[in-house]
N, CA, C and O atoms as CSV, one atom per row, in Angstrom:
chain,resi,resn,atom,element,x,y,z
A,1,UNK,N,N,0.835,-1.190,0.000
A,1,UNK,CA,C,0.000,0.000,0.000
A,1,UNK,C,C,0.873,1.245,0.000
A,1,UNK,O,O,2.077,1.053,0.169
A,2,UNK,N,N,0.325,2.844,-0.211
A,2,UNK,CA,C,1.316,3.366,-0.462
A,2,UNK,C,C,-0.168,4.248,-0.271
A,2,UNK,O,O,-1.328,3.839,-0.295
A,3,UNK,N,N,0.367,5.575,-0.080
A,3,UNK,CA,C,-0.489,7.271,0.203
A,3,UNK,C,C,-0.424,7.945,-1.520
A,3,UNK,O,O,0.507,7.969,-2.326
A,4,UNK,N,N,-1.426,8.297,-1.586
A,4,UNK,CA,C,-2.048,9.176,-2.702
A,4,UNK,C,C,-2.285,10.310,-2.450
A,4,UNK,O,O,-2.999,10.619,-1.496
A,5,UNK,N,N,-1.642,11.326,-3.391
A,5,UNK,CA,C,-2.884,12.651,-3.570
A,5,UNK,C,C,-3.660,12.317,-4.426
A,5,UNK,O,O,-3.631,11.505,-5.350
A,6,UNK,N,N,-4.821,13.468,-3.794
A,6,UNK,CA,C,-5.601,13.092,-4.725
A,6,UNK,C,C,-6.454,14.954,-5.492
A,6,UNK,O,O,-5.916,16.025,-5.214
A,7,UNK,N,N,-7.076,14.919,-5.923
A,7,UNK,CA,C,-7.725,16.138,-6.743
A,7,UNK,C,C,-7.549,17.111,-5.814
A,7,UNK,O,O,-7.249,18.250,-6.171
A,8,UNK,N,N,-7.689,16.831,-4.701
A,8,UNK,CA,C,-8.072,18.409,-3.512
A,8,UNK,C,C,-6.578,19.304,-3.980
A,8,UNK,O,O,-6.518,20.518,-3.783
A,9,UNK,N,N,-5.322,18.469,-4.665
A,9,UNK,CA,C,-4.170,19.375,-4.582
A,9,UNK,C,C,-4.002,19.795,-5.693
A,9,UNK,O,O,-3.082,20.593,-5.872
A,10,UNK,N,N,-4.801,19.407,-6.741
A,10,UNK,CA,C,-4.819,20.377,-7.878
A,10,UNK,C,C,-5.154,21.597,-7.736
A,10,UNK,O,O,-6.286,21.841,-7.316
A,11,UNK,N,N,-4.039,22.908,-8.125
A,11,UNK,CA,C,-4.275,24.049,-8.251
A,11,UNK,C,C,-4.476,24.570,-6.700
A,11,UNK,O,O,-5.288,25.446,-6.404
A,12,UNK,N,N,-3.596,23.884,-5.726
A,12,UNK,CA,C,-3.757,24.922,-4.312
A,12,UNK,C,C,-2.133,24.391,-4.295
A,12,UNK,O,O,-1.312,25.160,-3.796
A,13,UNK,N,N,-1.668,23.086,-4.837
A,13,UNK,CA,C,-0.361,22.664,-4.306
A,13,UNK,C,C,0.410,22.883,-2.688
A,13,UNK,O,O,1.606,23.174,-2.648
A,14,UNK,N,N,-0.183,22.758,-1.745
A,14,UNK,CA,C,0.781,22.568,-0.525
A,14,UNK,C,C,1.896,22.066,-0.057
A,14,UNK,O,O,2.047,20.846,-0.121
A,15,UNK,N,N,2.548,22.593,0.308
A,15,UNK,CA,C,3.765,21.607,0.259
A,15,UNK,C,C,4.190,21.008,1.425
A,15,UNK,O,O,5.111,20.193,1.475
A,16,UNK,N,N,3.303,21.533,2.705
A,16,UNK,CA,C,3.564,21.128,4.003
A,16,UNK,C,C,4.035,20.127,4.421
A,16,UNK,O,O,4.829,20.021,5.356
A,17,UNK,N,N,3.372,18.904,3.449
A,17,UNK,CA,C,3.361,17.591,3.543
A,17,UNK,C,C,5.038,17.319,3.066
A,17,UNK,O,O,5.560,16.400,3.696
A,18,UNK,N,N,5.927,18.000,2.046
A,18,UNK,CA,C,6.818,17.636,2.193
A,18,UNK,C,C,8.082,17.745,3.086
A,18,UNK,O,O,8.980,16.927,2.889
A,19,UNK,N,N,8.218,18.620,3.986
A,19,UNK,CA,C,8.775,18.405,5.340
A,19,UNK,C,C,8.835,17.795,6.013
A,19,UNK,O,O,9.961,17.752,6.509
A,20,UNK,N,N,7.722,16.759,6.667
A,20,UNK,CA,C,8.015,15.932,6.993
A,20,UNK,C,C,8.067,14.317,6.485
A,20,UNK,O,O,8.164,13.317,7.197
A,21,UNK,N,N,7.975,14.399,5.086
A,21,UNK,CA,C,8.571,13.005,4.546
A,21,UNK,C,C,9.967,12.332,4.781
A,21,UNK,O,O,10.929,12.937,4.310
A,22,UNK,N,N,10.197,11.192,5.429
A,22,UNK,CA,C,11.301,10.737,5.537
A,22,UNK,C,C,12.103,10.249,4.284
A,22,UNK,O,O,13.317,10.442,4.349
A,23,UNK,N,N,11.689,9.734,3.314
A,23,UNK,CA,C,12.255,9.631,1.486
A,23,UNK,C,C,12.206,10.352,0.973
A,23,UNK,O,O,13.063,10.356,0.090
A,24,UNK,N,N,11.299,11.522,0.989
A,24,UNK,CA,C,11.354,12.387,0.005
A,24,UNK,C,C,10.829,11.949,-1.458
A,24,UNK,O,O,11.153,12.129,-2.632
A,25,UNK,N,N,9.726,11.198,-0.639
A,25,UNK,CA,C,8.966,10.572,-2.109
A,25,UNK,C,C,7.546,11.675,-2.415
A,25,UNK,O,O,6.464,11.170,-2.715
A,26,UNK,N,N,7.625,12.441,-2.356
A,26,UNK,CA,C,7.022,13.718,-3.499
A,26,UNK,C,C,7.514,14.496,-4.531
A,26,UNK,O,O,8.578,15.075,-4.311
A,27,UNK,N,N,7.054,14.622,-5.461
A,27,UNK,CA,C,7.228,14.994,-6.982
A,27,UNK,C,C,6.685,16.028,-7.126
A,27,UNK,O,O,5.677,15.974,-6.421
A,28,UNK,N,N,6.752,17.308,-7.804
A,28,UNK,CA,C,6.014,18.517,-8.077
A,28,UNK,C,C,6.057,18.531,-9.587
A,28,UNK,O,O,7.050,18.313,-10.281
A,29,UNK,N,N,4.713,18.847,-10.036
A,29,UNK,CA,C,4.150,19.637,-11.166
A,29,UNK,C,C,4.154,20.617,-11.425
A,29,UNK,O,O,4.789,21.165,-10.524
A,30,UNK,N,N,3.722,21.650,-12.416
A,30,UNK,CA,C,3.171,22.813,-12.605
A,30,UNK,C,C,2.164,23.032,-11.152
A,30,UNK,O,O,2.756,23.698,-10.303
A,31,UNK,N,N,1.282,22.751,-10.893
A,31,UNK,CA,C,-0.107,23.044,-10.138
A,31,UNK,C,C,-0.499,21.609,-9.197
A,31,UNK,O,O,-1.649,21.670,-8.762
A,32,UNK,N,N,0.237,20.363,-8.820
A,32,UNK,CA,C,-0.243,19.356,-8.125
A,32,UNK,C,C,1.161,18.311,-7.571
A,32,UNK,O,O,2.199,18.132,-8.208
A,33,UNK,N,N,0.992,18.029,-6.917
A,33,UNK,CA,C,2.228,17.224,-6.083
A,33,UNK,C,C,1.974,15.529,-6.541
A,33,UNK,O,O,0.844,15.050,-6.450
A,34,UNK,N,N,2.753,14.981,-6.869
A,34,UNK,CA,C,2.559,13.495,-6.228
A,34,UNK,C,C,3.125,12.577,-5.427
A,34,UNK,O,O,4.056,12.979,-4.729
A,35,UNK,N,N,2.700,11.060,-5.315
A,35,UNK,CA,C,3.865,10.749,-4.328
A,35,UNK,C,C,4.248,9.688,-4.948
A,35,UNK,O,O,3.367,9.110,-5.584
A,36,UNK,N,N,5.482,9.165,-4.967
A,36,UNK,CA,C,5.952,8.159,-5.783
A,36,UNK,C,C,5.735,6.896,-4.637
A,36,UNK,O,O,6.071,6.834,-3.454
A,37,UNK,N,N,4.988,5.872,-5.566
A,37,UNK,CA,C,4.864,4.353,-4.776
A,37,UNK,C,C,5.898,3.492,-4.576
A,37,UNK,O,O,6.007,2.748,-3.601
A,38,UNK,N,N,6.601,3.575,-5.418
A,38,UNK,CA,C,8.053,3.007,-5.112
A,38,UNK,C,C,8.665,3.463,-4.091
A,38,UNK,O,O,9.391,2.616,-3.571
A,39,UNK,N,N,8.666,4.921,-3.366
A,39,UNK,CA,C,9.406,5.232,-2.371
A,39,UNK,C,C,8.598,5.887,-0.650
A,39,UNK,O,O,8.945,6.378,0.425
A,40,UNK,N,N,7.507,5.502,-1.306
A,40,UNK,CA,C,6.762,5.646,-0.165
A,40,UNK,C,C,6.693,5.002,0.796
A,40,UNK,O,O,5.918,4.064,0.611
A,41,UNK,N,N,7.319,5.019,2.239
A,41,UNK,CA,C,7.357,4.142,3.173
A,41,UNK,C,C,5.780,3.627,4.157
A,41,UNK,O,O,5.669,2.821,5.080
A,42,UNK,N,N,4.785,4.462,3.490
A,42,UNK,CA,C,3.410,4.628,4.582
A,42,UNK,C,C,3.689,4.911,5.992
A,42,UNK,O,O,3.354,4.235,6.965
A,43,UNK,N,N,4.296,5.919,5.965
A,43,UNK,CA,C,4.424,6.603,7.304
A,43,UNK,C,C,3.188,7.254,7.825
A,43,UNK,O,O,2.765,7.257,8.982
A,44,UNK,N,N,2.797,7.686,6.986
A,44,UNK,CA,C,1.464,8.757,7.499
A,44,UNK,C,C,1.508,10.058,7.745
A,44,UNK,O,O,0.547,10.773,8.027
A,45,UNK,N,N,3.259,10.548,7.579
A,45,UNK,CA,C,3.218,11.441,8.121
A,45,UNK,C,C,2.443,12.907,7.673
A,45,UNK,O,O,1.904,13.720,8.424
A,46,UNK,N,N,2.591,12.952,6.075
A,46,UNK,CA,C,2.179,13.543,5.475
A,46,UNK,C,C,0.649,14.378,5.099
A,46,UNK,O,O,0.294,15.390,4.495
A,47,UNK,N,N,0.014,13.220,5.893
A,47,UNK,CA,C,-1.783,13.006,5.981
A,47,UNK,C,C,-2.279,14.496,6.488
A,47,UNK,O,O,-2.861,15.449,5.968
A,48,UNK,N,N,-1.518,14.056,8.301
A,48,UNK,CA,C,-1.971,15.586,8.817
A,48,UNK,C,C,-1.380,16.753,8.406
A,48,UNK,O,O,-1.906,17.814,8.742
A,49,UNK,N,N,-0.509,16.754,7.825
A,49,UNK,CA,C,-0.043,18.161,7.244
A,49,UNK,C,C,-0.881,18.694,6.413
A,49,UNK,O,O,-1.228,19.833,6.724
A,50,UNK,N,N,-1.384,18.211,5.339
A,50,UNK,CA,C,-1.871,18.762,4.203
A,50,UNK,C,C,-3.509,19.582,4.144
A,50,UNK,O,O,-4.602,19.040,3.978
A,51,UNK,N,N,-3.179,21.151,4.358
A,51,UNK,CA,C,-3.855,21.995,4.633
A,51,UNK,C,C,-5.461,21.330,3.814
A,51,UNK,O,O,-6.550,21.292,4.387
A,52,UNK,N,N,-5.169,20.826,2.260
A,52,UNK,CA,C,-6.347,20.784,1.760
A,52,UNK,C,C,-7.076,18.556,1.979
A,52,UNK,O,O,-7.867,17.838,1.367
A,53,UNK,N,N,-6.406,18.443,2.857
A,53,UNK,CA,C,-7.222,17.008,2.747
A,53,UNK,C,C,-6.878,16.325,1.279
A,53,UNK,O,O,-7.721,15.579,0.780
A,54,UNK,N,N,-5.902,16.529,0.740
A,54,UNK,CA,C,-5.264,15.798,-0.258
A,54,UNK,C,C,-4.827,14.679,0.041
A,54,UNK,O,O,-4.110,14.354,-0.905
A,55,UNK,N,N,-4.824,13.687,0.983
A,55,UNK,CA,C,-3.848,12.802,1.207
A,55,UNK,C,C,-4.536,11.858,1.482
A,55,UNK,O,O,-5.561,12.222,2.059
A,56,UNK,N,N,-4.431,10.308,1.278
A,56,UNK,CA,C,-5.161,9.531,1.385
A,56,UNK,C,C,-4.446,7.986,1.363
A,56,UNK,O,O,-3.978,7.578,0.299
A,57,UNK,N,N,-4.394,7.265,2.417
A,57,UNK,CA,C,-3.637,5.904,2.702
A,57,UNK,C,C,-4.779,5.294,0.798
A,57,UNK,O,O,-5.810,5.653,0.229
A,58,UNK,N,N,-3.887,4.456,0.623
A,58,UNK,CA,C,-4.560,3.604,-0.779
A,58,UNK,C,C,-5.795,2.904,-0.412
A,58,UNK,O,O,-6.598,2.541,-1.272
A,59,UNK,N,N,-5.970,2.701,0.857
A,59,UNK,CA,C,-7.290,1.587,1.044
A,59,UNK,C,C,-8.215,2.472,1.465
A,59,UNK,O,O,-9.388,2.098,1.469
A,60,UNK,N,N,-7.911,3.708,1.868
A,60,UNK,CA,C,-8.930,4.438,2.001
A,60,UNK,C,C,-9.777,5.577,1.039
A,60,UNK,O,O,-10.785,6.211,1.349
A,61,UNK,N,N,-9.078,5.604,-0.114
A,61,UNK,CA,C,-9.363,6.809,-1.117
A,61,UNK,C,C,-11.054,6.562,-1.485
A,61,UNK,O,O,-11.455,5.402,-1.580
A,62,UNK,N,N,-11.744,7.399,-1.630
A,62,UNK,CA,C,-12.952,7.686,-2.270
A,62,UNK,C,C,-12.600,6.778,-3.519
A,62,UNK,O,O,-11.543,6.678,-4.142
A,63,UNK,N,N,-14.086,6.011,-3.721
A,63,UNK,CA,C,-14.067,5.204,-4.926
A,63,UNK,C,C,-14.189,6.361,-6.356
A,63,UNK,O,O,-13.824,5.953,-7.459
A,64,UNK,N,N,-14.712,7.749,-6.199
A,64,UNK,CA,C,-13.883,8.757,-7.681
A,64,UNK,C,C,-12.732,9.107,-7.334
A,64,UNK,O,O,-12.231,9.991,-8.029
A,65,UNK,N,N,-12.135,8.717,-6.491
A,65,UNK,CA,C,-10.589,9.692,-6.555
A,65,UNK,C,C,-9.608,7.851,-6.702
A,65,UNK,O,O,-8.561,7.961,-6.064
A,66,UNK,N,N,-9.714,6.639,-7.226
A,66,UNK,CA,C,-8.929,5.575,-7.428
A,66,UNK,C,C,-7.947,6.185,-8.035
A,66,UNK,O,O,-6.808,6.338,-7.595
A,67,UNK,N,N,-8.530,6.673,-9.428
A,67,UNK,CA,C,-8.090,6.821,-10.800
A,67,UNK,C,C,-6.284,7.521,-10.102
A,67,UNK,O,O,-5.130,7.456,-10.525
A,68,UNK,N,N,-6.772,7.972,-9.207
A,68,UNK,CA,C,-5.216,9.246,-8.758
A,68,UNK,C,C,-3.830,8.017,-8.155
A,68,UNK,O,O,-2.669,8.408,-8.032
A,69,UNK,N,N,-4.262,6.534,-7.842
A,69,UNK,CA,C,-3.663,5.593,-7.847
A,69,UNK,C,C,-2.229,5.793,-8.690
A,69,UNK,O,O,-1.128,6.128,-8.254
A,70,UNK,N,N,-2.701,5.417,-10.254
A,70,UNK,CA,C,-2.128,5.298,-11.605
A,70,UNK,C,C,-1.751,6.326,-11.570
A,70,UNK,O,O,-0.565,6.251,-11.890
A,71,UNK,N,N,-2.126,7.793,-11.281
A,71,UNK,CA,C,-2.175,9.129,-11.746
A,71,UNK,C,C,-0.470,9.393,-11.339
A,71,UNK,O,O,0.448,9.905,-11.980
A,72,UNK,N,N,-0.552,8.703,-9.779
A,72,UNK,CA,C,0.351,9.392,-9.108
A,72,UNK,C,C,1.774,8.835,-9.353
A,72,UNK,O,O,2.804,9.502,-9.453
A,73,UNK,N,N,1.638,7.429,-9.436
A,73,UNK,CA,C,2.911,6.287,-10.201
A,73,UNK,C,C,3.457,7.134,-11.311
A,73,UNK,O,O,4.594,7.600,-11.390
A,74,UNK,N,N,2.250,7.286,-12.335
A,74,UNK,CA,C,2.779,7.632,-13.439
A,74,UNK,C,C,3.887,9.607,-13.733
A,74,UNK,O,O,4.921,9.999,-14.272
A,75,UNK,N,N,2.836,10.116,-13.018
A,75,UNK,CA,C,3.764,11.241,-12.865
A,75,UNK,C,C,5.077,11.814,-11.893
A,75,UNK,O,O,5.809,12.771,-12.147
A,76,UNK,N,N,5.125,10.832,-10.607
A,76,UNK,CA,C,5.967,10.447,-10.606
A,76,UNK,C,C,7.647,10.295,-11.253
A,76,UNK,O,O,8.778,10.759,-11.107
A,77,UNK,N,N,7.123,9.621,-11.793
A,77,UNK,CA,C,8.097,8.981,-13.297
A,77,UNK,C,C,8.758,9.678,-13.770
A,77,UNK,O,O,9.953,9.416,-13.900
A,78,UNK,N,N,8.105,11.051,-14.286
A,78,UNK,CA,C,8.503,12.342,-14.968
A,78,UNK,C,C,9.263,13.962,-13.988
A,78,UNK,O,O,10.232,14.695,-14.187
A,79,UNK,N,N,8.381,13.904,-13.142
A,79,UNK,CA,C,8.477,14.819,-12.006
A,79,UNK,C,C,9.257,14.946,-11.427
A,79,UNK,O,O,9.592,13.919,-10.837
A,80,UNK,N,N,9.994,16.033,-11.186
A,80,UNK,CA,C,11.262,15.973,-10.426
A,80,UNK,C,C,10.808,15.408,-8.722
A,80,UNK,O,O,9.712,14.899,-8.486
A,81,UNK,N,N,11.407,15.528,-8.133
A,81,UNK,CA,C,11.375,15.458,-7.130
A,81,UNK,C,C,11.486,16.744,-5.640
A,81,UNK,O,O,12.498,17.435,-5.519
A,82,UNK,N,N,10.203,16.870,-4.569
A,82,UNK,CA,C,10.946,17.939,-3.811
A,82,UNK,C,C,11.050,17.817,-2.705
A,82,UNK,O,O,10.507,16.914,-2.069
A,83,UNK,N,N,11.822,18.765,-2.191
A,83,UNK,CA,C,12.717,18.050,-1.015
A,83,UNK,C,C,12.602,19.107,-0.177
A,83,UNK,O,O,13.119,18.743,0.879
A,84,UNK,N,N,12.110,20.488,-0.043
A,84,UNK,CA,C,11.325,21.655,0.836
A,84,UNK,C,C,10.205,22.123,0.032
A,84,UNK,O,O,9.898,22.051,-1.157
A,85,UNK,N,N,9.641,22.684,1.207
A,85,UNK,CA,C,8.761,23.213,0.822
A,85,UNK,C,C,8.707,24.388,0.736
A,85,UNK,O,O,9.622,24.991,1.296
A,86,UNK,N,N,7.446,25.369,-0.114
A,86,UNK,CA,C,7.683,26.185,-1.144
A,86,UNK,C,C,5.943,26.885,-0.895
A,86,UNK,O,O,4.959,26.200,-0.618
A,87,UNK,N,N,5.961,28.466,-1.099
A,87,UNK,CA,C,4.461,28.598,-1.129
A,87,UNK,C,C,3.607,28.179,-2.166
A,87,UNK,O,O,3.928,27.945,-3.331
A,88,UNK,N,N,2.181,28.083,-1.504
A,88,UNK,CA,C,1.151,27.472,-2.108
A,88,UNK,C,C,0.898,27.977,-3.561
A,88,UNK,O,O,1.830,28.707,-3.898
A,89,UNK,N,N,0.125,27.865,-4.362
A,89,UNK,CA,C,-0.180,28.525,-5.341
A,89,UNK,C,C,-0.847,29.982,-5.163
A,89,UNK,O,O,-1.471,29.955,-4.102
A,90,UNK,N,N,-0.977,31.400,-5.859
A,90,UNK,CA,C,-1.374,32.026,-5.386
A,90,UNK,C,C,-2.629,32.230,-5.334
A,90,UNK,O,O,-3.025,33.296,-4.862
A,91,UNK,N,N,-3.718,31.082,-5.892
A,91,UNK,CA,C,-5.262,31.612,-5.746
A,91,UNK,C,C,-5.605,29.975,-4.795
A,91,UNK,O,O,-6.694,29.486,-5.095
A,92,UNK,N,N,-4.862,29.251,-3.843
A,92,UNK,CA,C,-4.870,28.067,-3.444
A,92,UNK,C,C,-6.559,28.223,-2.412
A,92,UNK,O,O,-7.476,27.401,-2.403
A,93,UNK,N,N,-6.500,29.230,-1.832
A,93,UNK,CA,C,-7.708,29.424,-0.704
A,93,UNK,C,C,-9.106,29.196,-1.501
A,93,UNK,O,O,-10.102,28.588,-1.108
A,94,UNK,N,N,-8.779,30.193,-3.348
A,94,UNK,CA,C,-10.176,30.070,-3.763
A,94,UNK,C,C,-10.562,28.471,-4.380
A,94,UNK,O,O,-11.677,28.138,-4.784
A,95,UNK,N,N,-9.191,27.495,-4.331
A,95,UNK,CA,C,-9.420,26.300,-5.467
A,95,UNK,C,C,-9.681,25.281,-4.627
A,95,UNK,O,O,-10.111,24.250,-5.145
A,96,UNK,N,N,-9.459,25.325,-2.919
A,96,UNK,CA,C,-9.078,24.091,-2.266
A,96,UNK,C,C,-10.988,24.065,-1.895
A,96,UNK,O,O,-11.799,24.930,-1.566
A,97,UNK,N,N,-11.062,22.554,-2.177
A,97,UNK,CA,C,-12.600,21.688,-1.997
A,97,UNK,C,C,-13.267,22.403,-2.926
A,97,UNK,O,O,-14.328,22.923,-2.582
A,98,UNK,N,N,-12.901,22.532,-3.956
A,98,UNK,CA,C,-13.805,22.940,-5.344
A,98,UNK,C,C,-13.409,21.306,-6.018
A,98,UNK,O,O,-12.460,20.547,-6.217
A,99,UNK,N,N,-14.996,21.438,-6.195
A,99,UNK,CA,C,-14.829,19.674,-7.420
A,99,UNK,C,C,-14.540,19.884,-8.626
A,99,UNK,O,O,-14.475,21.000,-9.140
A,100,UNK,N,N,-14.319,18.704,-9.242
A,100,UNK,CA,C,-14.127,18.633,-10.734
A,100,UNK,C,C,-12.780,19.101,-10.988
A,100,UNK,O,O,-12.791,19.559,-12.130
A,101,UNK,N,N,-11.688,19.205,-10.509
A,101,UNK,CA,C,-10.195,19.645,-10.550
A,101,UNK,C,C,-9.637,19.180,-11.857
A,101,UNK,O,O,-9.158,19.838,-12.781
A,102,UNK,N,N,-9.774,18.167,-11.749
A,102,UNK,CA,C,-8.730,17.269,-12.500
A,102,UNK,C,C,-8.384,18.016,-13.579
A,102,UNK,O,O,-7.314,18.613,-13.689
A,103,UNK,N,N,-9.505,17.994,-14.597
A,103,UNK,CA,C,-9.050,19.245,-15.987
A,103,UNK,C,C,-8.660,20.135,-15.810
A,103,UNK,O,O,-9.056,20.964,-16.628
A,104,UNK,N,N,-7.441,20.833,-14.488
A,104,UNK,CA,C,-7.326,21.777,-14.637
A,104,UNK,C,C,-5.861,21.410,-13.941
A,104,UNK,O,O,-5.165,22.217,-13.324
A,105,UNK,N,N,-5.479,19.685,-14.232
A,105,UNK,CA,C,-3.981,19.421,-14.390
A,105,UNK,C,C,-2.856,19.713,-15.348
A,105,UNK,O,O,-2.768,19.262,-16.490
A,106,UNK,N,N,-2.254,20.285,-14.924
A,106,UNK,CA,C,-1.171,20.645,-15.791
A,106,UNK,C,C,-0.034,19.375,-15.594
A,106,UNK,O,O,0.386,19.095,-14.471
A,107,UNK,N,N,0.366,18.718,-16.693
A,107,UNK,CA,C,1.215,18.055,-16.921
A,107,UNK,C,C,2.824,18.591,-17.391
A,107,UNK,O,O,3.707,17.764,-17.624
């Protein structure tokens, strides 16, 4: 098992959560974080940090937010990697718990 973001971090990006990762298994995008499954230890630590409720152990994710499973492996892959954290996006207050995110991933 392994922790997911999921849509809530599209377009608010927090980075809180990466401070206290012990691997440093988060990746940054343009506008959304992920976490790489390969290096994710399931610590948890990350869960309570994350201002917008982005974070989600794998057995627990909302059956519409799975898809962010694959989402997150795969970008990953590409994504650099980050290792502090950094401010939010600047309209993060008006985007965080607005639905329907996804189309508004930047790859």
């Amino acid at each position: 098992m392994t922790f997911v973001v999921t849509e809530n971090c599209i377009r608010c990006k927090y980075t809180d959560c990466v401070d206290v990762c012990p691997t440093d298994c988060f990746h940054e995008g343009p506008n959304f974080l992920v976490i790489n499954p390969q290096t994710c230890i399931d610590c948890s630590l990350c869960v309570q940090e994350c201002p917008a409720d982005a974070i989600y152990d794998e057995k627990d994710l909302p059956e519409d937010q799975r898809h962010f499973i694959e989402l997150n492996a795969e970008l990953a892959e590409v994504w650099p990697v980050i290792e502090a954290t950094s401010a939010p996006m600047s309209e993060a207050e008006q985007w965080i718990d607005r639905p329907d995110k996804l189309q508004y991933l930047e790859r």
